[in-house]
N, C-alpha and C positions, 0 to 999 in steps of 0.2 A: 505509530508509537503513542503510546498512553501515558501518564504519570501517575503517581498518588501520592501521598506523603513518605510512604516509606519503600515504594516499588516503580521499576519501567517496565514496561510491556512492549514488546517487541511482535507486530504480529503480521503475521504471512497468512492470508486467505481470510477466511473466518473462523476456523478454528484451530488453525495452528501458533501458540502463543507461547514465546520464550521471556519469560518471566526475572530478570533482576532486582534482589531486594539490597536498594541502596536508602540511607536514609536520605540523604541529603544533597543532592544531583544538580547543580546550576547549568555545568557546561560540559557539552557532549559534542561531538562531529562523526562523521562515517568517512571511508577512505573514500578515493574519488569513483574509483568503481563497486562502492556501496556492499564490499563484503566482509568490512570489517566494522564496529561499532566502539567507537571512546566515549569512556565519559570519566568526568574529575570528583568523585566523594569528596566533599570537602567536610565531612565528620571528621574522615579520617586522614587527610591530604594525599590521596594517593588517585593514580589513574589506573581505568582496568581497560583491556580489549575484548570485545567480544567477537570470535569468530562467528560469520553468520552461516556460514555454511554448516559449520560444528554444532550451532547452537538447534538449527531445521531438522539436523540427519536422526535419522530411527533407529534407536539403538536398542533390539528385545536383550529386556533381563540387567541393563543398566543405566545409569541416569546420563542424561546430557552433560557435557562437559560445563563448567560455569565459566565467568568470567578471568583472562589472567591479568595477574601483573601487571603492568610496565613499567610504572612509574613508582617507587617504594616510597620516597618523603617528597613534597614539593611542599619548598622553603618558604614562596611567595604566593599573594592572593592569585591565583587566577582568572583570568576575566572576559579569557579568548583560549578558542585551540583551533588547529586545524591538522589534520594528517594526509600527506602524500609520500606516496613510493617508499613508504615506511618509516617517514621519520612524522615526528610531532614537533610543532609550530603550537608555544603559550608565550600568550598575549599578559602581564601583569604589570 
């Protein structure tokens, strides 16, 4: 996993590289068996999941599916996450 000011890189092998453009990414976690991806925009206060399996798979003639949802407003700074068995654990 990579950073830069305005993206995360997400990369499997050497050249397989699933690209998120977040501006502003503090806090992130993976599920415990590493096939899903969170992380917290806090531009926007919101959390998105990345499917990792969704994000690798080869799709001719269309684009990889991005980031969803989960979380539409969060109220509070966050300052911690964690996710298992589907739920999300914020630490603020």
């Amino acid at each position: 996993m990579f950073f830069s000011d305005k993206s995360i890189q997400l990369r499997r092998g050497r050249s397989d590289v699933f690209r998120i453009n977040a501006a502003n990414v503090q806090r992130y976690c993976f599920s415990a068996s590493g096939d899903e991806f969170l992380y917290f925009d806090e531009s926007e206060s919101k959390i998105y999941l990345v499917d990792m399996e969704d994000a690798y798979a080869q799709r001719k003639g269309s684009q990889r599916p991005g980031p969803k949802l989960l979380a539409p407003a969060v109220q509070y700074e966050v300052l911690g996450m964690a996710y298992y068995e589907g739920r999300i654990w914020l630490g603020g």
